[in-house]
Structures are given as C-alpha cells and as structure tokens.
C-alpha positions in Angstrom: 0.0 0.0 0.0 1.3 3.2 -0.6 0.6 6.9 0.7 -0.2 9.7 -1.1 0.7 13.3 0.3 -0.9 16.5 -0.9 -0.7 20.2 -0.8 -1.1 23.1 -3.0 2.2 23.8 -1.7 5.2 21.7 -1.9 9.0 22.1 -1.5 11.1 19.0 -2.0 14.5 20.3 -1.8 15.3 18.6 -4.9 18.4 18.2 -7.0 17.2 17.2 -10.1 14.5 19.9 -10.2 13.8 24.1 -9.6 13.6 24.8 -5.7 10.5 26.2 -6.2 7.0 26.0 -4.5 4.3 23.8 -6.2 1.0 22.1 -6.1 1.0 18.6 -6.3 1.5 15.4 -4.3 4.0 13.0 -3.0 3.9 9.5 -3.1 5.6 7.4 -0.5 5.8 3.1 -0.1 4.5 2.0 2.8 6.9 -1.0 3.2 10.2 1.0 3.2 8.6 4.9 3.7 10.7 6.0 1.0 10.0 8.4 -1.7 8.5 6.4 -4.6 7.1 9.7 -6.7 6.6 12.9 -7.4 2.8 14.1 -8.8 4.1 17.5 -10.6 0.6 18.8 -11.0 -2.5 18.9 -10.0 -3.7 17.5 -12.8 -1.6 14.1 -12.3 -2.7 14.2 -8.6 -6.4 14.2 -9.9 -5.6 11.1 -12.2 -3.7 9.2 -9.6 -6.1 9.6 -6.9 -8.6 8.4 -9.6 -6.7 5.3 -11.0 -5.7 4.2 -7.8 -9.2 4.4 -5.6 -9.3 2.0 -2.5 -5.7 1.7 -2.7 -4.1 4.0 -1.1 -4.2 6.1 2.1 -4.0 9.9 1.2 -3.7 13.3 3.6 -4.3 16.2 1.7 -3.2 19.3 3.6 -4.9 22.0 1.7 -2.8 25.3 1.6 0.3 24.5 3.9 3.2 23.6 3.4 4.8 20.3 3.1 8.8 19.9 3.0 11.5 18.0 3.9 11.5 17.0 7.6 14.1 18.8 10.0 17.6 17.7 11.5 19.2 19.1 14.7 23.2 17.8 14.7 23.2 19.0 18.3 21.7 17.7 20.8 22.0 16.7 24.6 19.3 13.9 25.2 21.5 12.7 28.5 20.0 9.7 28.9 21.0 7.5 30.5 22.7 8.4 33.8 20.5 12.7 33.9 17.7 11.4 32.6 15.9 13.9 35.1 17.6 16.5 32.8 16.1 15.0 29.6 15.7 11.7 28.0 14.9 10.1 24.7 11.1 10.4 24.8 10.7 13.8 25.8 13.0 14.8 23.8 12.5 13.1 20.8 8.8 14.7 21.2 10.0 17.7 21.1 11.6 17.3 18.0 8.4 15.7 16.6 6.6 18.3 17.8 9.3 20.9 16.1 8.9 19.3 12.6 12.3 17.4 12.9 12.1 13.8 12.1 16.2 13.4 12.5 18.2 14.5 15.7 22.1 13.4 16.3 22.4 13.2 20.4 25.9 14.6 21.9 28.4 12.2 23.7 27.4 14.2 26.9 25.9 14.5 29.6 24.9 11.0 29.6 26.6 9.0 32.4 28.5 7.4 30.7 29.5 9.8 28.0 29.8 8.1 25.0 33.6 7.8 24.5 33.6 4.0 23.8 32.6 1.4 22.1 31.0 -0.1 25.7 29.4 3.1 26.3 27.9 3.4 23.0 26.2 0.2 23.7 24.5 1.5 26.9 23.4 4.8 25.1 21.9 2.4 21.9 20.4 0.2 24.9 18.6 3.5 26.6 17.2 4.7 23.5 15.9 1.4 23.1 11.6 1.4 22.3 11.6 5.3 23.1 12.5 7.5 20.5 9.9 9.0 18.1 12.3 10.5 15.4 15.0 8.8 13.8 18.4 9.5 16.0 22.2 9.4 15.6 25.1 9.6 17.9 28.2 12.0 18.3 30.9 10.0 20.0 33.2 12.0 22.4 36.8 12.8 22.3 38.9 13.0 26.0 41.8 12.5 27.1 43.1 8.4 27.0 40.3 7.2 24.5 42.7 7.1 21.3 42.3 3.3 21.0 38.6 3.6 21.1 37.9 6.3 17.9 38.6 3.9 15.0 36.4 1.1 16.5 33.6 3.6 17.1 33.5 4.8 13.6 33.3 1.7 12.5 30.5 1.1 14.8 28.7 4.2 13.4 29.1 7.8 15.2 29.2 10.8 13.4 32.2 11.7 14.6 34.0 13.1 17.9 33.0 16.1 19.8 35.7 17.7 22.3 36.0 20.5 24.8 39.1 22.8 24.5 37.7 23.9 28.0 36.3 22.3 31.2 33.0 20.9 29.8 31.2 21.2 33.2 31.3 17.6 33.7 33.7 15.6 35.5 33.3 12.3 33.5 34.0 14.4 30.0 37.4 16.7 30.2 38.6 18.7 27.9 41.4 17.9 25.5 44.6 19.2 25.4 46.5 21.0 21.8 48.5 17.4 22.2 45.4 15.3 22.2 43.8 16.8 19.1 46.8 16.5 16.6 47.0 12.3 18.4 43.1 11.9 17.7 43.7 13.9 14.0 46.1 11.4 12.9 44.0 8.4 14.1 40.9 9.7 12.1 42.8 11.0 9.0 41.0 9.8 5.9 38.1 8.1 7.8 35.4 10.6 6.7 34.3 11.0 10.0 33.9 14.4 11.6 35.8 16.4 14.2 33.6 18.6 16.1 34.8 20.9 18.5 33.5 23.3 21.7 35.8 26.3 20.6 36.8 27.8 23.7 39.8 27.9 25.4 41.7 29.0 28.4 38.6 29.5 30.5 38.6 28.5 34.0 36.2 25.8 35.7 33.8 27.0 38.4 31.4 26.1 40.2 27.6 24.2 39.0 27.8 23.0 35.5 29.8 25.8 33.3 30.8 28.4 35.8 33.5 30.3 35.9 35.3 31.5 38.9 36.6 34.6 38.6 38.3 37.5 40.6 37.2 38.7 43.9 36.4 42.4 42.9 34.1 41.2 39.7 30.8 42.9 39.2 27.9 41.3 40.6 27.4 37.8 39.8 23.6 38.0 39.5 23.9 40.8 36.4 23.5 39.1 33.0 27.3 41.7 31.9 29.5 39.7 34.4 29.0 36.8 33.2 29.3 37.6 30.0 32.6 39.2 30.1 34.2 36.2 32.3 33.5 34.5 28.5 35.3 37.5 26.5 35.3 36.9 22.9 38.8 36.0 22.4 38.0 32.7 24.3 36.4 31.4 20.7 39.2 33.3 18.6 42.0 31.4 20.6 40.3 28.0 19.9 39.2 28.1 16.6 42.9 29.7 15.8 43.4 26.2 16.8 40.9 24.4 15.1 41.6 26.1 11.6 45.4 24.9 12.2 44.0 21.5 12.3 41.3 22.2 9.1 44.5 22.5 7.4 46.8 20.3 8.4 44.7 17.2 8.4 42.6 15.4 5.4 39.9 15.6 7.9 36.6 16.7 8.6 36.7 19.7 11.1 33.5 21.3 12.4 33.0 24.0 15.3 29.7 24.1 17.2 28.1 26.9 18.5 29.4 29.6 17.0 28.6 33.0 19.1 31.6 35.4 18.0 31.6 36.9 15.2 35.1 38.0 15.7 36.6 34.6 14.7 35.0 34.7 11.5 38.3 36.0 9.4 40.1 32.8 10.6 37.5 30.6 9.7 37.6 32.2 6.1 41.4 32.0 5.8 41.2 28.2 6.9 38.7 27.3 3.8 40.5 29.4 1.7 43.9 27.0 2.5 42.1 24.0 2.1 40.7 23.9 5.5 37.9 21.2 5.3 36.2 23.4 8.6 32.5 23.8 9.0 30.5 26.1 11.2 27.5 25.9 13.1 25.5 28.5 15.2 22.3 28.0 16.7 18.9 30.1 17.4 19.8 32.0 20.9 22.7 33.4 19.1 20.2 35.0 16.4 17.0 35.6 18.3 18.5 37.0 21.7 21.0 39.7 22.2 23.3 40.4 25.6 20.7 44.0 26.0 17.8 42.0 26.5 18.7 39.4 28.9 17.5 40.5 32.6 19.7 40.1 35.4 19.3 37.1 37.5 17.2 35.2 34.8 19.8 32.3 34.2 17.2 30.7 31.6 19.3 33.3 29.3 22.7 31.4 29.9 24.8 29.4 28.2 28.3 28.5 27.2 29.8 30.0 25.0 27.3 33.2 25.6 24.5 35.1 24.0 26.9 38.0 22.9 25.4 42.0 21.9 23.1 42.8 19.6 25.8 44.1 16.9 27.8 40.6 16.8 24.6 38.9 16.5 23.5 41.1 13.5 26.9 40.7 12.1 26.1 36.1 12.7 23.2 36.9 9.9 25.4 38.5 7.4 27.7 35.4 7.8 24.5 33.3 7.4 23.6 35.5 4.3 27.2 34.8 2.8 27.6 31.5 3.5 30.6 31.4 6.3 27.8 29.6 8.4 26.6 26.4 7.2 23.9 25.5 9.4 21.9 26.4 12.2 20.9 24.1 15.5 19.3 24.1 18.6 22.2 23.1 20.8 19.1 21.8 22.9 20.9 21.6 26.4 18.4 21.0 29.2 18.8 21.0 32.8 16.6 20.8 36.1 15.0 24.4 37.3 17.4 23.9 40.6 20.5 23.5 38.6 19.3 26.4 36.5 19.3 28.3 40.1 15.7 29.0 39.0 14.1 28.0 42.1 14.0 30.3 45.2 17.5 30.1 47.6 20.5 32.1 48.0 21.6 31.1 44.8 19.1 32.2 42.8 19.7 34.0 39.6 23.4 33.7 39.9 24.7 33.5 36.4 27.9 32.5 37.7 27.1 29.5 39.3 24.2 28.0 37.2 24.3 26.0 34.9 24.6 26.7 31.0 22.9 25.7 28.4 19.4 26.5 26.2 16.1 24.8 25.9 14.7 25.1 22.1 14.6 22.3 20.1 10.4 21.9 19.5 11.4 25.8 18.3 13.9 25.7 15.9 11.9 26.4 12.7 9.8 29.3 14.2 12.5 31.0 16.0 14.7 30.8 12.4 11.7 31.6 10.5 10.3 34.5 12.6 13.8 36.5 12.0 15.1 35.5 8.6 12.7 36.9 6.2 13.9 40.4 7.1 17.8 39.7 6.4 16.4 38.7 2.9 16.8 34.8 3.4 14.3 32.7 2.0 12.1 29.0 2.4 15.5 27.5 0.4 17.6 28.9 2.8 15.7 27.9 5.3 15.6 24.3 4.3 19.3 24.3 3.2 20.6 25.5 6.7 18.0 23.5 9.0 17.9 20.1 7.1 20.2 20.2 4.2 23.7 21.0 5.9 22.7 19.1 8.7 22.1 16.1 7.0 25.4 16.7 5.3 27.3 17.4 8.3 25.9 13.8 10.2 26.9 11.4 6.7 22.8 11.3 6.0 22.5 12.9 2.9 21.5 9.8 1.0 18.3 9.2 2.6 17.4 12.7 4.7 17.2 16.0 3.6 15.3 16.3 0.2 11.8 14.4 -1.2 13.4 13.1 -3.8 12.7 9.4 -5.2 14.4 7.2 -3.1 15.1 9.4 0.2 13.0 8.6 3.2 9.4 10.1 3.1 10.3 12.4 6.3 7.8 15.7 6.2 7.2 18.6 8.1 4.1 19.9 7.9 3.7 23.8 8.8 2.1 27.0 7.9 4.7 29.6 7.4 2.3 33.2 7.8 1.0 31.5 11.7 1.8 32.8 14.5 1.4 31.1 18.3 2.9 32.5 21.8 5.6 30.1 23.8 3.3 28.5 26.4 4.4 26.2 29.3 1.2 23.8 28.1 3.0 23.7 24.6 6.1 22.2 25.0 7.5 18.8 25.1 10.6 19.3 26.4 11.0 17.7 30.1 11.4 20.8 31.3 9.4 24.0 30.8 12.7 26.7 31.1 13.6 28.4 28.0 14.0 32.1 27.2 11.6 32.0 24.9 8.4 31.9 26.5 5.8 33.8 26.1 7.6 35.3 22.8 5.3 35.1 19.6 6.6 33.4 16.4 5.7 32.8 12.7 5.3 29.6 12.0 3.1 26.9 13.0 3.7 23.1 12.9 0.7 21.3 12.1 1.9 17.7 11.8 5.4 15.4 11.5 5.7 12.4 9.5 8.6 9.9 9.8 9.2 7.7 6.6 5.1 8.6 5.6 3.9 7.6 9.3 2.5 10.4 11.1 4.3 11.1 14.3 3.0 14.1 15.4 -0.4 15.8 14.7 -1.4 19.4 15.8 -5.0 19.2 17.7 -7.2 21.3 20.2 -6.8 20.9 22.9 -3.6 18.4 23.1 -1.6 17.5 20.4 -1.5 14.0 18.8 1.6 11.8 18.7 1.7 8.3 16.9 4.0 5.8 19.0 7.9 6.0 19.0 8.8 4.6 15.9 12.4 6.0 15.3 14.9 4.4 14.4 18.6 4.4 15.8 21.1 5.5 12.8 24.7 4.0 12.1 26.7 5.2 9.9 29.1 2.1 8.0 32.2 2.2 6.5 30.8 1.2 3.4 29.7 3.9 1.1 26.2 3.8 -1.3 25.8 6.4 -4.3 22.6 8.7 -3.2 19.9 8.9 -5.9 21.5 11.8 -7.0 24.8 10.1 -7.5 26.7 11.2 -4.8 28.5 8.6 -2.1 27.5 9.3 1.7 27.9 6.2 4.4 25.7 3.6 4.4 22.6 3.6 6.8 22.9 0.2 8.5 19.0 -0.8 8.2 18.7 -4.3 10.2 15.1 -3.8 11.9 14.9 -5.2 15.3 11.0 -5.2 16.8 10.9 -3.5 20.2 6.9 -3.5 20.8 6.8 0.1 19.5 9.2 0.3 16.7 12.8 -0.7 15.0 16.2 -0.5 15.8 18.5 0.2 13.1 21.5 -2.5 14.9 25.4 -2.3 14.8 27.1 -4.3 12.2 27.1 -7.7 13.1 31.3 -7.0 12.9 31.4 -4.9 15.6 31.3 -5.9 18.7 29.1 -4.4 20.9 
C-alpha cells in the first residue's frame, strides 16, 4: 500500500529539479517509507487519486506547506545516567513536535558519555523502544580514548566532539593541543567528523559551566559579568586552533556553536587554504541579544554566551554569505534547581548556574520568525536547517530532500501562523527556556517519519503516533545517493521493540 501526500504547496528540496514552491502530491511506499514519486501537478494528482481508488491512504493538507522533515546535529538527550535533565522520549517529542524527524544526540551529559565502544552500547540500549524520530550519535573525544575512535567509527558515530575547556562535567574533560593532533592522525582519511567546543583557556567553576573569577568582579547576578568572564577571544584562541587542524589534516573539522563573530576572518582563511572546517551557530545566538537578557534570569545562559546585539547582527550576514553552514538548537536542558531558578540564596546567579538553552520543538519558528527580514528565504531555510545538517551527520542519501528514493520524512507547517511560547506547549521535560511567552511565525501542524505520522497538531492536546524512530549508524561502506553522490551507508537491520525498530550495529562490531 502506498501513501499519497498532498498540498497546494510543496517544496522538495530537490536536486534534479527548480527549488521552487508547487502544487502537487507525493507518493511514499509503505513498506520501506521512501519516496516512490513525485505528482508535478494537480492534474496528475487528480488522475492518480482516480486510478488508484481503494488503494491507497491519502492526507491532503490544503494550503500548507509540506517539505522536507528537519535535523538538529546538536543535541544533549542525557539519557541514561541525567535522565531527570532530559531523555529520549521527551525529547525526541520535542523534535516531533518541532517538525524534525532526525536528531544526532551529543556524547554528553549521559553517564556514561559516549567515549567508547561499551558506552555506546548502553546509550543504543537507553534509547531502546523510546525514540519518536530517527536519532544518531556524536561520540566523544577526552583524554586516554585514542584506542577507542577507530572502532567507534566503525561502529557508526558521526564523529567526535571535544572541549578545549572544562565541559562542566567531570566524567567528560577537555582535550589538550596534544590530544587533538594524536586523535587527527588516528581519524585522517576516515570521513568522520571532528567537532569541537571552541573555547579555550577558561577557568572551571562552580555548578555546571561556571567560571570563577576575581574577587572584585561585578555582581554575579547581572547578566554583563557573566558575559565578560566568556570574553570573545575565548572562541578566537580556539578556533585559531581548530583552523590549524582544518589544514593540516585530510579531515573533517567542524565547530559548534558559533557566538563570536570576531573569529570569523580565521575561519575564512582556513577554507580558503584547504581547510575542510564547518560552522554551526544556533537560534539564541540569532534571536536573543546580551541588551535583553534580565539580570538574574539564568534561563538566558549558556556557554559560550548570547553576545550583543551588533555581533549577533553581524552572525546573519555570515548566514547571508555562507561562512555559516547550518543552524541548531544546541538543545541543552537542565533541572529548574540547577538552572538556580528556584528560590535560595543562589538564585539567579549567572555565575554559578548551569549553562545551556532549551529550544529544540522551536527551531523552525525562531529561524523563520527573523530570517525573512535579512532577505533569506524557504531554500535557505531548508538548506541551513535540514540540508547542511544532513550533510554534516553522513545522512545525505536518505534525509534532507523528497526526492525518489530518500526517506518520506515531512514537516508539515504554515509559514504566515503565529502562536505565543506556552508552558502547556512544550514537550521538552522541562518547561525553562527564554523563549516563552515570545510570539513566532510559523506553525507546525503535523510530523511524518518515513510517511507515518508522528505528530499531529490538535485542540486541545496535540496527537503523537507511537515512537517509531529508528537508531542510525553510519558504515564504513559507502552507497551512491539517488543523486549520484556517495555518503555512508545507513545500516537498516530492523529489530521489533513493541513500538518500533532499531537500526543494529554491524554484526562485525562488537558491541
């Protein structure tokens, strides 16, 4: 049985055809959920429907807009070990919620991290039955794991994220200049990716990201001292660093979280010597500026920091010229207390709490509410929120675009709505964010993973089908894309949970 999608508006993201808006449909197998066909008019969408009557299941969607489903590279699901922070079925509601129907999950702040072939067996084991959009995994570079990179790509992460500062976490340290060049040779040639948190020389402090600083600082409860104990040459030090590597390696370099806008000239003069560097920045660093946060509201921090409003104007011209390549959540969740959110002594002290950002049901909307007026456009939004993610993860075969032969992964949404951030609306465990409250364009009215509906907008609670994702591996072995290109191999071995399928390990590695 096959499904038939339609719309009077369409965008497929396609590379065989104009990236333009049309009416039409979308035809998707039910036994693999992949793209079968295209229905160019709405002619040949009459005539199908007709010729096929009784056959098929169809949702027609009227006048909004169907496109290529969503994918967030950065992610901290912590599960297992914080699960209290977030875990694999809130989160992964969230991001069904948000349109995305792909999320890669960071090696931290699980417990364990995932710096090994042992501990990637426990994270694959959590995520086990829970996950309601397809997920793959970021392993972690510290200090000591050498041995364990080569046999973790060939189990199937991404790549290697690493800290060139205290991470905030005891069980994940930050690498030294030493350890970078040692883990560089190991994964020269590999295609995997090196992704790094592009800070340096910063001091560890106290709960989760502090920084201790001098006794005569400012108060710690204004938004400006914390900002300034994270000074902008923190990020141009370290990805100094990291461009030295782009270009001395044949490796895939990649910094995440991008909030300076200073380091911009080394990134460009890395790529322009052969530097294979990516970037990344992600929605708090272009829909918040340093002016607007409110002292003692720690909901605002994170590491590196939401900088003024003249760097984060000068993030969108690099969007606009292509020195970003993507945009992510960097979806970082914590408890209220260890936000210092709840009433104590503590509370409010940016120095102290801990850092990171709540948005990933919001990506599209907070992108989509702000882009239109620096002249980007539904491609650009596509390319930078699914397209160069895709890319960046190795899943650029199957995710991404509507072509024939990709996975049938849709987002659903209608680009001129407008909601309010409400507590009651989000999936996310926990209900901190600096956004609420705060109206955006752009509704999501439904999510569909490989032409099964995981999430459908409803008054007055959402519907969500059951958590059907599968866990994504990459392989050593490469497979051309429909379009011709090679990416790594999606290791497809369904394994029934109860509620879904695990995409397994090779049956070579052992895990």
């Amino acid at each position: 049985m096959e499904t038939v999608f339609t719309s009077k508006r369409i965008f497929l993201n396609s590379a065989s055809r104009a990236a333009e808006v049309f009416a039409g449909g979308l035809v998707i197998s039910a036994i693999d959920g992949k793209v079968t066909r295209v229905l160019d008019t709405w002619p040949i969408v009459e005539s199908y429907l007709r010729d096929h009557e009784g056959e098929l299941e169809h949702f027609d969607f009227g006048d909004l807009l169907i496109m290529p489903g969503l994918v967030d590279t950065h992610v901290h699901i912590n599960e297992p070990g914080r699960t209290e922070w977030e875990g694999f079925h809130t989160a992964t509601k969230a991001a069904a919620a948000g349109g995305f129907t792909t999320i890669c999950d960071m090696p931290l702040n699980s417990i364990p991290p995932t710096t090994s072939i042992a501990n990637l067996r426990t994270k694959i084991n959590a995520a086990r039955g829970k996950i309601f959009v397809d997920v793959a995994f970021w392993g972690g570079l510290v200090p000591g794991n050498g041995d364990e990179l080569r046999r973790m790509i060939a189990a199937g992460v991404i790549g290697f994220k690493c800290f060139l500062c205290p991470s905030g976490v005891d069980e994940f340290p930050h690498v030294t200049e030493e350890d970078v060049h040692a883990a560089a040779r190991i994964m020269e040639g590999s295609g995997a990716v090196l992704a790094f948190h592009a800070e340096i020389d910063c001091q560890q402090g106290g709960s989760g990201q502090g920084v201790t600083v001098g006794e005569n600082v400012a108060d710690p409860y204004k938004y400006r001292t914390f900002l300034e104990s994270r000074p902008d040459n923190m990020e141009q030090r370290a990805i100094e660093l990291v461009s030295k590597v782009a270009r001395q390696y044949d490796l895939r370099t990649h910094i995440v979280h991008l909030s300076t806008a200073q380091a911009l000239p080394t990134i460009r003069e890395a790529r322009a010597h052969g530097g294979r560097l990516t970037v990344e920045t992600c929605h708090h660093y272009l829909s918040l500026a340093a002016e607007d946060v409110p002292d003692a509201h720690t909901e605002f921090k994170c590491c590196p920091p939401i900088r003024g409003g003249a760097n984060r104007e000068l993030l969108w011209r690099a969007i606009q010229t292509g020195d970003i390549d993507l945009v992510v959540s960097d979806h970082s969740p914590s408890t209220p207390q260890m936000k210092l959110l709840t009433e104590s002594k503590r509370q409010g002290n940016f120095l102290e709490a801990w850092g990171g950002i709540s948005s990933l049901q919001l990506g599209l909307p907070l992108f989509w509410t702000s882009c239109q007026q620096y002249g980007l456009t539904l491609e650009d939004t596509v390319r930078l929120l699914c397209t160069e993610p895709a890319r960046l993860s190795g899943l650029d075969a199957c995710k991404g675009r509507l072509d024939p032969g990709y996975d049938g992964d849709l987002c659903v949404w209608d680009p001129e709505g407008t909601f309010t951030v409400t507590e009651s609306m989000i999936e996310f465990q926990h209900k901190v964010t600096p956004y609420l409250n705060r109206t955006l364009r752009g509704v999501i009215h439904a999510t569909f993973l490989r032409g099964f509906p995981i999430y459908q907008r409803s008054e007055p609670v959402p519907t969500f089908g059951p958590p059907l994702g599968n866990i994504l591996l990459r392989s050593d072995k490469t497979t051309a894309s429909p379009e011709g290109r090679h990416s790594p191999e999606i290791v497809h071995k369904p394994k029934p949970t109860g509620k879904g399928s695990v995409n397994e390990l090779e049956d070579t590695v052992d895990l």
